[in-house]
BAGUPA-716556 format. One line per field, with one value per residue (C-alpha): residue in three letters; x, y, z. Coordinates in pm, 1 decimal. Layout:
! BAGUPA-716556
res: c(ALA, ...) .
xx: c(X, ...) .
yy: c(Y, ...) .
zz: c(Z, ...) .
This chain:
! BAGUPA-716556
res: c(UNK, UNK, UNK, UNK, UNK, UNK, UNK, UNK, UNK, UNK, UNK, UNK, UNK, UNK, UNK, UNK, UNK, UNK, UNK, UNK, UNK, UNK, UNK, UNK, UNK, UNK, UNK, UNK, UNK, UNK, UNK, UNK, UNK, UNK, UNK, UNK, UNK, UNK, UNK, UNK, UNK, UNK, UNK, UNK, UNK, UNK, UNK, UNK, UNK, UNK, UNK, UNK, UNK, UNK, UNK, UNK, UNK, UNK, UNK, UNK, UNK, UNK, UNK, UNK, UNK, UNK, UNK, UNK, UNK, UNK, UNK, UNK, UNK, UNK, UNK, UNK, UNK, UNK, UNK, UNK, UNK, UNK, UNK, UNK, UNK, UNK, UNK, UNK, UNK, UNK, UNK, UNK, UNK, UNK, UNK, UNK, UNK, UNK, UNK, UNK, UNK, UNK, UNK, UNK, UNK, UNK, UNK, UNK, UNK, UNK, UNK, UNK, UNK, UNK, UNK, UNK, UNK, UNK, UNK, UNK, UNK, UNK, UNK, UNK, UNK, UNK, UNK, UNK, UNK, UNK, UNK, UNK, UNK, UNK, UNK, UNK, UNK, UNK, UNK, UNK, UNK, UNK, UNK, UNK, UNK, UNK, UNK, UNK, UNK, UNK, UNK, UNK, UNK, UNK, UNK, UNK, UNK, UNK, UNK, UNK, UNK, UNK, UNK, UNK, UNK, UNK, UNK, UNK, UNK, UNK, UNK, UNK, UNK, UNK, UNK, UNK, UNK, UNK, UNK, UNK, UNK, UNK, UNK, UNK, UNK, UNK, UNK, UNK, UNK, UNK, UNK, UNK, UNK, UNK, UNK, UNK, UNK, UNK, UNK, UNK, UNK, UNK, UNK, UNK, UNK, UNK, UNK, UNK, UNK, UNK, UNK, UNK, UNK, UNK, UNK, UNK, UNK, UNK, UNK, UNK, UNK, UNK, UNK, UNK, UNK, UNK, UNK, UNK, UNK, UNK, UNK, UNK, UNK, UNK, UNK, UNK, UNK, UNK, UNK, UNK, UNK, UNK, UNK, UNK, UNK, UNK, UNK, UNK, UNK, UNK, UNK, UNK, UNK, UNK, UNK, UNK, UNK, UNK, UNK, UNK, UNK, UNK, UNK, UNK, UNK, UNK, UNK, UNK, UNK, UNK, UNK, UNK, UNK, UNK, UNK, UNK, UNK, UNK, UNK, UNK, UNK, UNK, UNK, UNK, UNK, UNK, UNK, UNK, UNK, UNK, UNK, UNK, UNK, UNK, UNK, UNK, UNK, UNK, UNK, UNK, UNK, UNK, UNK, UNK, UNK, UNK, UNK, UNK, UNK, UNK, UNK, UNK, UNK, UNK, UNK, UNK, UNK, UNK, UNK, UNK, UNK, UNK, UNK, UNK, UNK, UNK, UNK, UNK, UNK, UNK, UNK, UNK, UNK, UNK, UNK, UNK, UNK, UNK, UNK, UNK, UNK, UNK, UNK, UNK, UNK, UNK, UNK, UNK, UNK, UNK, UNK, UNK, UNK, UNK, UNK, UNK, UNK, UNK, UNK, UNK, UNK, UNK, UNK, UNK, UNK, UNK, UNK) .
xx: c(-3289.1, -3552.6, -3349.2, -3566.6, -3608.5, -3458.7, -3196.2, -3108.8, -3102.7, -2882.2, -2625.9, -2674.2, -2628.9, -2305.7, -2176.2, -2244.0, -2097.9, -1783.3, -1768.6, -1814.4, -1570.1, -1330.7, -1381.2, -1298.6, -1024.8, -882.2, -935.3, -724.9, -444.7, -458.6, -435.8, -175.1, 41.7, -10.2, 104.8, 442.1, 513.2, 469.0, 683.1, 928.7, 945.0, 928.3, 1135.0, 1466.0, 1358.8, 1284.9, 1581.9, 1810.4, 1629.2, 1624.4, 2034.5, 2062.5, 1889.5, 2050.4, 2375.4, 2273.0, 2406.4, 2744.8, 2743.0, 2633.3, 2835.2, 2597.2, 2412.0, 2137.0, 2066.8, 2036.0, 1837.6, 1561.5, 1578.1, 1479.7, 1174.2, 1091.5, 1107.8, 864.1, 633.6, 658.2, 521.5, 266.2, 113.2, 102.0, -122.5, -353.6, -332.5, -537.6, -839.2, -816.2, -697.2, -855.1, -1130.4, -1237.3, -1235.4, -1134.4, -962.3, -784.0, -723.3, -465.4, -168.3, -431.0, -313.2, 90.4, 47.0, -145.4, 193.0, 444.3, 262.7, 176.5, 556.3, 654.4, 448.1, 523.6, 905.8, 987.2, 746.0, 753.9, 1095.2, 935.9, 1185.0, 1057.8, 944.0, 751.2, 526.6, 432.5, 194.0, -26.4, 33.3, -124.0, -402.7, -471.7, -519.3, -711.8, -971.9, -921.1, -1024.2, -1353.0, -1498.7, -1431.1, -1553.2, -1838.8, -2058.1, -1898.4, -1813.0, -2164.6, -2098.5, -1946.3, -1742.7, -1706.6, -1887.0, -1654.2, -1350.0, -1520.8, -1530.5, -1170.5, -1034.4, -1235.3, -1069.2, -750.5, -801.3, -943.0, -600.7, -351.2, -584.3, -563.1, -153.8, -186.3, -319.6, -300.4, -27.3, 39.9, 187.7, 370.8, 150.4, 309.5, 634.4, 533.8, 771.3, 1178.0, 1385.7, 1285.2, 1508.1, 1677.7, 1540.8, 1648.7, 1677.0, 1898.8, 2197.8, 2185.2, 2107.2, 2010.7, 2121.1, 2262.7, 2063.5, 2187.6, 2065.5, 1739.5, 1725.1, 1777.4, 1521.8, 1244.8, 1375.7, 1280.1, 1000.9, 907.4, 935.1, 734.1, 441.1, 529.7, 494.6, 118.9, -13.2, 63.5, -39.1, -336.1, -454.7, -464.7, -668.2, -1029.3, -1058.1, -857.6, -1085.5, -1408.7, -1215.0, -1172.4, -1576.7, -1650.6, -1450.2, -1563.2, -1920.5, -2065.6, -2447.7, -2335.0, -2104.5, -2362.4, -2611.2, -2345.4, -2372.5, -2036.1, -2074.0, -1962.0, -1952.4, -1786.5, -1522.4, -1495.0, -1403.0, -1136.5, -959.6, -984.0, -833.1, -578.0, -453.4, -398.4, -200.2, 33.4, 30.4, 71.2, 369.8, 532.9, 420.8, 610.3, 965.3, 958.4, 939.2, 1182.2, 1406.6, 1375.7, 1396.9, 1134.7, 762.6, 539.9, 191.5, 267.2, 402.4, 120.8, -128.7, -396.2, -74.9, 108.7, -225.8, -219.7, 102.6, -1.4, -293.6, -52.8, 199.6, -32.3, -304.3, 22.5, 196.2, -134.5, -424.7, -456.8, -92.9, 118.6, 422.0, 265.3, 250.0, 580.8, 699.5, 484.5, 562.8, 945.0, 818.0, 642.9, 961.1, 1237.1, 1089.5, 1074.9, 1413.5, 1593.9, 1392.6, 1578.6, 1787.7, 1454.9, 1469.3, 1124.4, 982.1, 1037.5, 693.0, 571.4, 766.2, 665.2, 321.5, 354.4, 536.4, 230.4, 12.6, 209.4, 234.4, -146.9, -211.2, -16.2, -26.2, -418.5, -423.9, -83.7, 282.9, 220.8, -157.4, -309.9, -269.5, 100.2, 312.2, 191.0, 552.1, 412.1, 132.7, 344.0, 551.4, 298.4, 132.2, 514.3, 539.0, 206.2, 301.5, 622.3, 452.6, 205.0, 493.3, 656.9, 376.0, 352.6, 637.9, 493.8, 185.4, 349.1, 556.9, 290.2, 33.3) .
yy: c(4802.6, 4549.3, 4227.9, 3936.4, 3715.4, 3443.3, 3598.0, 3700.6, 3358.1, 3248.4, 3530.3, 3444.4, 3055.7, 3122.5, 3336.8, 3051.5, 2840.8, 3063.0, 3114.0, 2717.9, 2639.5, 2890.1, 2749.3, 2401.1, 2522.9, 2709.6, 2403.6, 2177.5, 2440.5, 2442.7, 2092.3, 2071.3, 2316.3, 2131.6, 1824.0, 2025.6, 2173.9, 1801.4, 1670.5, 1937.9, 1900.4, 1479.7, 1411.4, 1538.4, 1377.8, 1053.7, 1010.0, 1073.8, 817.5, 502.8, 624.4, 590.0, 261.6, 132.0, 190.5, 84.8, -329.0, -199.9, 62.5, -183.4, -459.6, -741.5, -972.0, -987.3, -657.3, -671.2, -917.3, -749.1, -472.0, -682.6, -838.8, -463.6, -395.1, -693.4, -570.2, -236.7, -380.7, -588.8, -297.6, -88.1, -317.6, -361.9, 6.6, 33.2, -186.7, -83.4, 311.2, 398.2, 222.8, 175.8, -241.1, -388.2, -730.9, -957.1, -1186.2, -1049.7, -1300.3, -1531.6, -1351.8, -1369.0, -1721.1, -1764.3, -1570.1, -1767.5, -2108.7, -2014.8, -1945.1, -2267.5, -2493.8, -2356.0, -2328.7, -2635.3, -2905.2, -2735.8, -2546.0, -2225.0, -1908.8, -1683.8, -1402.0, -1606.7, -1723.3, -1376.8, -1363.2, -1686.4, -1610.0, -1222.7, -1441.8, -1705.4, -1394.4, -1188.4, -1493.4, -1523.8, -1179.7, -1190.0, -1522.9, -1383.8, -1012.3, -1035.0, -1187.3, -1030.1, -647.8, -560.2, -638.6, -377.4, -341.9, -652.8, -905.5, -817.4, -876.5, -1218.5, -1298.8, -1181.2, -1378.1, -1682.3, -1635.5, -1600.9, -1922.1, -2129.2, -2041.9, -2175.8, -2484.8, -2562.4, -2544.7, -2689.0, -2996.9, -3081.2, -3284.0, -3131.5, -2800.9, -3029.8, -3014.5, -2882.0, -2882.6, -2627.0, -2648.7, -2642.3, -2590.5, -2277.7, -2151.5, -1835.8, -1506.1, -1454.3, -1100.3, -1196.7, -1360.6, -1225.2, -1441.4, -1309.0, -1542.1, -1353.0, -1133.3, -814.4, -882.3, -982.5, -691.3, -464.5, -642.6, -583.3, -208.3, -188.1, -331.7, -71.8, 205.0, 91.7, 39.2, 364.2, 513.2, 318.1, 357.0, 773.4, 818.0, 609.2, 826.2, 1136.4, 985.5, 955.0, 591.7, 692.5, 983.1, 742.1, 501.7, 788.8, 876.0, 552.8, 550.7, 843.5, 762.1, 463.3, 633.8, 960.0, 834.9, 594.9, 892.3, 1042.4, 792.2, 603.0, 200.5, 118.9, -211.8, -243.2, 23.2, -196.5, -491.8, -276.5, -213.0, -560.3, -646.0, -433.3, -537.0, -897.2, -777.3, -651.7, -896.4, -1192.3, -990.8, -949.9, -1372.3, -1438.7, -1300.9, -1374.5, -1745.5, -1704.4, -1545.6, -1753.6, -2115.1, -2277.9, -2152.2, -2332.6, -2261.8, -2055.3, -1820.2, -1713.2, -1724.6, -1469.2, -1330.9, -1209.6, -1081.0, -905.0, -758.4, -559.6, -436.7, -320.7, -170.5, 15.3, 124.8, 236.4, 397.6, 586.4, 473.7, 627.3, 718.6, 619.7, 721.5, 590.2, 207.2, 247.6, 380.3, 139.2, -158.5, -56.2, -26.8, -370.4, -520.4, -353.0, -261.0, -654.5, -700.9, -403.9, -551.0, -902.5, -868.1, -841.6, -1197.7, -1370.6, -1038.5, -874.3, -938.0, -790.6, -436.0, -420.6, -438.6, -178.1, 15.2, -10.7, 49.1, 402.2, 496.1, 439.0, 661.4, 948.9, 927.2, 778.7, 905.8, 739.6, 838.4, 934.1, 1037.0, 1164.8, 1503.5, 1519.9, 1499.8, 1795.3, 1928.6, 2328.5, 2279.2, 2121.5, 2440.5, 2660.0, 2485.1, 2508.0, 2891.1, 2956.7, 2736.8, 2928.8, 3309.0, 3192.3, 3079.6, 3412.2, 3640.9, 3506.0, 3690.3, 3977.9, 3910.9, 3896.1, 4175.0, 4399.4, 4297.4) .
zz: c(-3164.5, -2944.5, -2825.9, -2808.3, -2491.4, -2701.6, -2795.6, -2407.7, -2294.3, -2541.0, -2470.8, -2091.5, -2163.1, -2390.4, -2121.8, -1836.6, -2044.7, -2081.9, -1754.6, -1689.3, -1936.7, -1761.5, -1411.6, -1536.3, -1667.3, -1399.4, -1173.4, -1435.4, -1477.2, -1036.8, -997.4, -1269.8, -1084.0, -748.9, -907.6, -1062.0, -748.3, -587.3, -865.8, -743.5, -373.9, -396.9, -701.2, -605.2, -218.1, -427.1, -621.7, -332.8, -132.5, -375.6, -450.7, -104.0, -46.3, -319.6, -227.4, 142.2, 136.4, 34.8, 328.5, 613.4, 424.2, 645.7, 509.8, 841.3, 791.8, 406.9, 442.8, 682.0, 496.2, 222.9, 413.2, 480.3, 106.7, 70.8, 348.5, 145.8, -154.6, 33.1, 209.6, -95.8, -267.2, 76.8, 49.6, -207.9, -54.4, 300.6, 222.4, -94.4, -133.2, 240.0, 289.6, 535.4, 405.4, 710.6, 437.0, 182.9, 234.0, 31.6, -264.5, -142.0, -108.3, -499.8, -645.4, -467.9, -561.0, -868.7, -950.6, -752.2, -906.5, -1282.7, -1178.0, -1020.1, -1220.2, -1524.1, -1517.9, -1637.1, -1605.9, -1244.0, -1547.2, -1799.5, -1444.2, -1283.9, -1563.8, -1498.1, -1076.0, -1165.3, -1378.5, -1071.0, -816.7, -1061.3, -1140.4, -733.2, -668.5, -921.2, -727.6, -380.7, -471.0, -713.1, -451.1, -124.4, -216.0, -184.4, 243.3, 436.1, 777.4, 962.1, 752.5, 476.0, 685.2, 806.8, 480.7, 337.0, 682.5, 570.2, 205.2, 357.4, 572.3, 268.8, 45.4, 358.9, 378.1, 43.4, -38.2, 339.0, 266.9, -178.4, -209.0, -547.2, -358.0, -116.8, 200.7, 532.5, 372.9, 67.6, -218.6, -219.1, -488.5, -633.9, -900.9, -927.9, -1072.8, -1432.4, -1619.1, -1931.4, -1905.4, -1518.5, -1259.0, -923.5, -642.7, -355.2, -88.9, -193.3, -543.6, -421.8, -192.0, -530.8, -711.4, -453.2, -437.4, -813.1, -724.9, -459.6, -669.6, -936.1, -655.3, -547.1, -899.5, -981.5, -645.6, -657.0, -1019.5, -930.1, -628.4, -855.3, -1093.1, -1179.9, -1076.1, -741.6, -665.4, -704.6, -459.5, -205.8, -255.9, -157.6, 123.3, 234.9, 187.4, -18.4, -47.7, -119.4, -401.7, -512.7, -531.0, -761.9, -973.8, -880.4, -986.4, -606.8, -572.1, -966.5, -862.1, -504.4, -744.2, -915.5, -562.2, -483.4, -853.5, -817.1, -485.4, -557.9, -867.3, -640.6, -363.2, -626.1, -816.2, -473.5, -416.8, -724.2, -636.6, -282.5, -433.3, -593.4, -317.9, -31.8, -243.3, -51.8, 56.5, 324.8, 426.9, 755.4, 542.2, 448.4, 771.5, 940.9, 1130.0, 770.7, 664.9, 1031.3, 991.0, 639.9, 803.4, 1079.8, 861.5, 661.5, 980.9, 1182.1, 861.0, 810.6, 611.7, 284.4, 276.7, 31.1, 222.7, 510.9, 414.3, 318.4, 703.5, 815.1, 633.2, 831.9, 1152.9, 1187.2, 1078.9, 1169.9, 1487.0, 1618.0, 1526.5, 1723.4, 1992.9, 1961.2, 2224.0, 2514.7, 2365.7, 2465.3, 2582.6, 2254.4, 2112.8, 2450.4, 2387.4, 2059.2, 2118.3, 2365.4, 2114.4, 1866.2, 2155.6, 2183.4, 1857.7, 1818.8, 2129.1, 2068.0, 1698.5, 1609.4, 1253.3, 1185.7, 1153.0, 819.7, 720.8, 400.8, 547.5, 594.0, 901.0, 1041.5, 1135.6, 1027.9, 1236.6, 1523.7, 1495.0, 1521.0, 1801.7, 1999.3, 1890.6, 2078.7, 2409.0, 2415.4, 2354.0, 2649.9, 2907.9, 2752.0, 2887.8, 3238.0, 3360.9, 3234.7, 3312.3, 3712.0, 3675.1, 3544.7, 3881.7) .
C-alpha cells in the first residue's frame, strides 16, 4: 500500500500539532504548579503576617507608633501602585503624588461642600485620576527615560500649583474638616481604626498587584520593560499597554488619596510635593524594583527608618541618607528583588568561603 506525499504531510502536521498542543500544555500544567506551590509557601506566611499586624496596635498599645505604622501602611499602598509604572512597565514617573493629591481633593471637595459619604467619593476621585492619567499619557508615553520623568515631575508640579493656588480647594491652607470614614453604621474615627482600614487596604493591593504580575497584561508590561523594540517587534501595543500601567497606578494612588483624606481631617498642598513623589520612588527603588514584596519593605524603610533616627535630632536626615547610601551599595538590586532574597545562594556562597579557609591548614600541613 503507496502513501501519498499528501497524505505524509498531513500525518506529520497532525503530529506537530500534537506535539504543539502537548508542549503548551505541559507549560500551563508547570506554571500552574509553580503558582500552587507559591500559594503554598506564601499563604500560610501571609495570613500569619496580616493576623499579626492586625493585632499589632493592641500589642504596642501607643498611639505614635500606630500611627507611623499607619503612614507606612499608606506608603505601602502608594508604592504598590508606582510599582506598577516604574517596576513593571519600566517608567520612570517623579510625579506620582499628583495622583495622591487628585484622591484626597477629590474626596475633600465632594465631602466637605457637598457632604458626600468618604465611599460614595472614591469613585469620582478614581474617575478625576483616570481622565488625569489619559491627558498626561496619551501624548507623553511614547518618550522614554529622562524626558518622561521631566514630564511626570512637571505633571506632578502642575497638580500642587493648582490646589496651591484655586481658592475653591482652599489655597495654602488645603481643606479642614474632613469627615469620618463610614462602613455601615461604623464610623472609623480613631488611629487604630484607620491603621486597620489601610491594612485592608494593603492586602487588597497586594492581592491585584500579584495576580496582575502573573498575568498576560503583566507579562507584556515586563516585555516592555525589558525591551520596548523587541516587544514592539512582537507585536505588543507598547505605548497602549504603557497607558494601562499609567491607568492603573493612579487608581491606586487616588484610592489611597481618598482615605488618607479622610484620616488626617485636613490636606494641604505640601502634602503632596516632588519630595512625597521622591519618597515612593525611594521606597519602591530601595525595596527592589519589580518586587512586590519589595515596595512593601521599602515603603517601611523610608518611614520607619527616619523615625528611629529621631533622636540624632537635626542630623537625622543626614544618617538616613547615609543609611540609603549603604543599603544601595551593598545591596544595588534592592533588599527585596524580583529574584528573591538570595539567602540559598548566600549560603552556598558562606559554605564555599568556609571549605576554602578549611583546606588551608591542610593545605600547610601537607607542604
Amino acid at each position: 500500500m503507496s502513501v501519498s506525499d499528501s497524505d505524509l504531510e498531513d500525518a506529520v502536521a497532525v503530529d506537530l500539532g500534537a506535539t504543539e498542543e502537548g508542549v503548551f500544555r505541559a507549560v500551563s500544567r508547570r506554571r500552574a504548579l509553580d503558582v500552587l506551590g507559591r500559594l503554598r509557601l506564601v499563604g500560610p506566611t501571609l495570613v500569619v503576617l496580616v493576623a499579626v499586624a492586625a493585632v499589632f496596635p493592641h500589642l504596642v498599645q501607643t498611639n505614635y507608633v500606630t500611627s507611623v505604622a499607619m503612614q507606612v501602611e499608606i506608603m505601602m499602598c502608594l508604592a504598590l501602585g508606582l510599582n506598577f509604572v516604574v517596576g513593571y512597565a519600566g517608567m520612570l514617573d517623579l510625579g506620582f503624588a499628583a495622583f495622591f493629591a487628585i484622591g484626597a481633593y477629590t474626596t475633600g471637595l465632594l465631602s466637605v461642600d457637598l457632604h458626600w459619604p468618604i465611599l460614595a467619593t472614591i469613585a469620582p476621585a478614581v474617575g478625576v485620576s483616570l481622565v488625569g492619567a489619559i491627558f498626561v499619557g496619551v501624548p507623553t508615553l511614547r518618550l522614554r527615560s529622562d524626558y518622561l520623568a521631566v514630564i511626570t515631575l512637571g505633571f506632578g508640579e502642575i497638580i500642587q500649583n493648582i490646589v496651591n493656588n484655586l481658592s475653591q480647594t482652599g489655597g495654602p491652607e488645603g481643606i479642614s474638616g474632613i469627615p469620618p470614614l463610614r462602613i455601615g453604621s461604623l464610623v472609623v474615627t480613631s488611629t487604630t481604626g484607620y491603621y486597620e482600614v489601610f491594612l485592608i487596604l494593603v492586602v487588597i493591593f497586594l492581592a491585584i498587584s500579584s495576580r496582575v504580575r502573573h498575568s498576560r497584561l503583566g507579562r507584556a508590561w515586563l516585555a516592555i520593560r525589558e525591551d520596548e523594540d523587541t516587544a514592539q517587534a512582537m507585536g505588543i501595543k507598547v505605548r497602549r499597554y504603557k497607558l494601562y500601567a499609567y491607568m492603573a497606578g493612579s487608581v491606586f494612588g487616588s484610592i489611597t488619596g481618598s482615605l488618607y483624606g479622610s484620616a488626617f481631617i485636613a490636606i494641604a498642598p505640601p502634602s503632596f510635593g516632588f519630595s512625597e513623589s521622591l519618597l515612593v520612588v525611594m521606597a519602591v527603588a530601595i525595596g527592589g524594583i519589580g518586587s512586590i514584596w519589595g515596595a512593601l519593605l521599602g515603603a517601611g524603610v523610608v518611614i520607619a527608618f527616619p523615625e528611629l533616627f529621631r533622636q540624632f535630632s537635626d542630623a537625622r536626615l543626614l544618617v538616613f541618607g547615609v543609611a540609603l547610601v549603604l543599603i544601595m551599595i551593598l545591596r544595588p538590586q534592592g533588599i527585596w528583588p524580583e529574584t528573591g532574597l538570595g539567602i540559598q545562594r548566600l549560603g552556598g556562597t558562606l559554605r564555599k568561603v568556609a571549605r576554602r579557609v578549611a583546606r588551608k591548614p591542610q593545605q600547610h600541613r601537607d607542604a
